[in-house]
N, C-alpha and C positions, 0 to 999 in steps of 0.2 A: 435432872430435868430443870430448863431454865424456867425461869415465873412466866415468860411470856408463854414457854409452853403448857406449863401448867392453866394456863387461865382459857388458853387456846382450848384445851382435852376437858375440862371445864366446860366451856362454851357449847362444844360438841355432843356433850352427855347431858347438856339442860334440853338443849334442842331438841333431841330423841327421844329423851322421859316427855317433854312439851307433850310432842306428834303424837306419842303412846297415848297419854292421859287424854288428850283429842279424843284420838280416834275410838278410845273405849265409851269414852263418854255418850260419844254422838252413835255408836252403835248400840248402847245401852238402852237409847230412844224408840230402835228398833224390835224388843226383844218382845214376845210376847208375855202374858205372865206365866207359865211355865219357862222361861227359863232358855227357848229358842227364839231363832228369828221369826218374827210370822209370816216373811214370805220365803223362807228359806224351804227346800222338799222337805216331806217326810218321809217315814220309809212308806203307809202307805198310799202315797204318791206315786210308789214304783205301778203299780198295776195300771197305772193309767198313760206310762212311762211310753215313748217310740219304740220302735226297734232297735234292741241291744241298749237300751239302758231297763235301770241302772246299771254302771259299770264301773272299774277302777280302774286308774291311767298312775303312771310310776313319773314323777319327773325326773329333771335331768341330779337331783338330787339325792335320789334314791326315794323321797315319802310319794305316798301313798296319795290320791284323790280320787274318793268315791261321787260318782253325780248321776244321782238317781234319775236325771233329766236334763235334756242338752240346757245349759246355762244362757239365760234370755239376756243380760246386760254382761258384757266382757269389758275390761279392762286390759290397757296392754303398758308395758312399761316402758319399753324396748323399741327403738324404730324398726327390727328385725319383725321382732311381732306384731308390729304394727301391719309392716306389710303382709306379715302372714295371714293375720287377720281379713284386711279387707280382700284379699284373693281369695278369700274362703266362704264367710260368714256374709249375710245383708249388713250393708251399714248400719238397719234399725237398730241391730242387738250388740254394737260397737257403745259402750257408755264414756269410755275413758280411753286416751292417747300419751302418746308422750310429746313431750313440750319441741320434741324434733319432727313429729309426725309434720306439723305447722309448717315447719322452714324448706321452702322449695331448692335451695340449697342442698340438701341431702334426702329429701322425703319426695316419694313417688306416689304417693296418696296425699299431699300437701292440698289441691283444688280440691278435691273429694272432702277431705275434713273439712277446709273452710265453707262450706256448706251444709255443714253438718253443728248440730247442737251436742258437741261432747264437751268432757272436764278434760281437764290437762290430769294427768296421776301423779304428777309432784306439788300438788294441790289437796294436800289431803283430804280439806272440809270440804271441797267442791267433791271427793272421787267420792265419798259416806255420804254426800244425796244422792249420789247416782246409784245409790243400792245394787254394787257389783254382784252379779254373783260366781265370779270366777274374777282373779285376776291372771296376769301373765307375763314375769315377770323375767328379765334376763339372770342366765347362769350365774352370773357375774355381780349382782346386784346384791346391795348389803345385806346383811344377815339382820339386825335391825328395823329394814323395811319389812324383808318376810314376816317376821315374828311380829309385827307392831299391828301390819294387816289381817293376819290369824287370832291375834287376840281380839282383832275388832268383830272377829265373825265372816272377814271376806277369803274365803278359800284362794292362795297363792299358789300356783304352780310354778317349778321356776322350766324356765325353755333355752334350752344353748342355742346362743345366736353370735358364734363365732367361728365360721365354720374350714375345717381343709381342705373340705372337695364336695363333687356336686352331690354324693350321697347322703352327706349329714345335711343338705339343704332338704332333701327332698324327704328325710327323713323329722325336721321339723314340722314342714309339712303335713305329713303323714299325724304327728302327733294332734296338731291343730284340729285337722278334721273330724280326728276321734273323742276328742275334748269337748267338740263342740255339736259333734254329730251329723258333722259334713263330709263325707267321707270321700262321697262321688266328690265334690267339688273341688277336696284335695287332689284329688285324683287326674281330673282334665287340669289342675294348674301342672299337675307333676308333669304330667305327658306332652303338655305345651314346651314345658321348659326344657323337657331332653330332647324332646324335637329341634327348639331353636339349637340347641348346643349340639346335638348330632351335625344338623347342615352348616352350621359354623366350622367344624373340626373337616367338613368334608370337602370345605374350600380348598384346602391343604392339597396340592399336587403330591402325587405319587412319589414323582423323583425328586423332589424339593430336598434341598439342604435344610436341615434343621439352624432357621437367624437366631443368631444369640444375641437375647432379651435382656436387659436393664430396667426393671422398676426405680422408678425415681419417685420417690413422694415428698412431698415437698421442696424440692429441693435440696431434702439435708439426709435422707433414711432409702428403704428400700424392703421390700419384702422377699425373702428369702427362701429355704427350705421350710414345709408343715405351711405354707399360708396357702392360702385360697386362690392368690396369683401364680402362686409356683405350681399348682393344680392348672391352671387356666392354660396356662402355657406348656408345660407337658401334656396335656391332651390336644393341643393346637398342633401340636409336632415340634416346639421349640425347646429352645435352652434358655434355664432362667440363671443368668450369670450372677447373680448374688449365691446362688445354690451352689452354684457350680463352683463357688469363689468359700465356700464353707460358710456363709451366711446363714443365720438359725430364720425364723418366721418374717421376727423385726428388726433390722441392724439400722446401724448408721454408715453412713459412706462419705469419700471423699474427691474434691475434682482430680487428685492424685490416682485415686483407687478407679476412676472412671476412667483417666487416661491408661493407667496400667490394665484395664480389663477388656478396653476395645471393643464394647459391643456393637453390633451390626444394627440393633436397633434399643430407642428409649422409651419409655411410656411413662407417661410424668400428666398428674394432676395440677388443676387450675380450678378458681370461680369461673362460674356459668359468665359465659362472655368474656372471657379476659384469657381462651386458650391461645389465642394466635399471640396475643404479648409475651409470655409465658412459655410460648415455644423459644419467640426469639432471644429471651433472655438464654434461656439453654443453650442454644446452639454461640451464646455469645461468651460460654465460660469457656477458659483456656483448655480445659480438663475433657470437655466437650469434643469442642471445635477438631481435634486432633483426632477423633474414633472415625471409624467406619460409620458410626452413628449422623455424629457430625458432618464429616465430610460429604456426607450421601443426603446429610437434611430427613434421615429417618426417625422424627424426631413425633412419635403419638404424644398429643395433649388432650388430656379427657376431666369434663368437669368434674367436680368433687362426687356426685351423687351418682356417676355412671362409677367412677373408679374404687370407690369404699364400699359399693352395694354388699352387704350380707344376704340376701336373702332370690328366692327366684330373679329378681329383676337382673342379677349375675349373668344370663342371658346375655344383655345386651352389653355387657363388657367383653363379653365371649364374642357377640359378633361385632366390635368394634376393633377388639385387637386383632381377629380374623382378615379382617378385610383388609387393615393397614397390611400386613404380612403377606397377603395373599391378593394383590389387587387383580391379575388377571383372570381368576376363579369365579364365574358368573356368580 
């Protein structure tokens, strides 16, 4: 290992032990003198509990969270959970976001937060005054974080917010509402959401040929087989020719590999306001211009936060790629 790395991995484990020694510290403020939070439940708090608490929920990790009572301040880590959250939960009992919830750019509850008094969660010493008492953290999220927030006394759940198809959405969902003791309210988003995506898939004419689909992202990658897109598009009645081309979830591609694969249509991300540029560059690459894609100008440009959605708002990717595909279907 070279010095630069070392001083880097160095750097990195001052940083963590820092956050830890924070976060204990300032939860240590909180503790009553036995030994607990003082505003954390007891057990007997359960007799005064809603219906169906206390209860245990299993994360997507396997442990355990017992919550004698639906949890009054939430934390969310994740812009997935973010949005899970505010389609579930009142804003009041929303205490923490993530620093993406903010960026209108990708976040669908961006106006809702900036009117709202919450911590960012990568803000440690702001998320320990907001006295969590649940956070909500992505599958995916360091192991470091979990552990550094359990030590402080803030119960972490982690939540998969990476999903294949529309059941692990709705199955997030599902989780939220029961964590939080929203259940009905999971519920009418669920039903919303297979609604829009039923009447989307049902655009789809009978006799329709199945147009074979190109994801384009960025310009340089493409989603493939096991992704969320490759879902979207087989229930739409299409071909996702990265799939079809033995592409795994995420690959990379080339203007080569787009002229040799001919799709009938593209669907390629931009920033908000800059899709019509962004088509035209497409349709200006050599590798392009020569497809069925090309030549037909079947070229879908969708902004960043329609085309990356993880979460219900997938919806409205469902009815956007529907309607390109399907214009003549009321």
């Amino acid at each position: 290992m070279t010095l630069r790395a070392r001083l880097l991995r160095r750097g990195r484990l001052r940083a963590v032990l820092e956050a830890a020694l924070c976060l204990v510290l300032l939860a240590a403020a909180w503790r009553a003198a036995d030994g607990t939070r003082a505003d954390w439940p007891r057990a007997e708090d359960s007799a005064e509990s809603p219906a169906g608490f206390p209860r245990t929920v299993h994360d997507h990790a396997g442990d355990p969270l017992r919550l004698a009572r639906p949890p009054a301040r939430i934390a969310s880590q994740a812009l997935v959970t973010d949005h899970f959250l505010f389609a579930v939960v009142p804003p009041s009992r929303i205490a923490a976001v993530s620093s993406v919830a903010h960026d209108p750019r990708y976040s669908y509850v961006a106006d809702v937060v900036a009117g709202l008094d919450v911590a960012v969660v990568e803000d440690s010493e702001a998320l320990l005054r907001r006295r969590p008492d649940l956070l909500l953290v992505s599958h995916a999220a360091r192991a470091d974080m979990v552990s550094v927030a359990r030590a402080a006394g803030i119960p972490a759940f982690r939540l998969r917010t990476e999903f294949d198809d529309f059941e692990q959405i709705t199955a997030g969902l599902e989780t939220v509402g029961r964590l939080t003791g929203r259940e009905r309210a999971a519920d009418r988003v669920i039903a919303e959401f297979r609604e829009r995506v039923a009447a989307a898939v049902a655009r789809r004419p009978a006799a329709a040929l199945p147009p074979r689909v190109l994801v384009y992202v960025a310009m340089s990658g493409t989603f493939g087989a096991g992704s969320l897109f490759d879902h979207i598009l087989t229930e739409l009645g299409a071909v996702n020719v990265a799939a079809e081309q033995g592409v795994g979830p995420h690959g990379m591609i080339s203007g080569e590999q787009i002229a040799g694969w001919n799709p009938d249509w593209i669907v390629a991300d931009a920033p908000a306001g800059e899709e019509d540029a962004a088509r035209r560059r497409i349709l200006d690459q050599p590798g392009v211009a020569v497809t069925t894609a090309g030549r037909t100008g079947q070229v879908l440009v969708l902004d960043h936060r329609r085309f990356i959605t993880m979460s219900h708002h997938a919806a409205r990717l469902v009815e956007a790629v529907a309607a390109a595909l399907y214009p003549d279907t009321p």
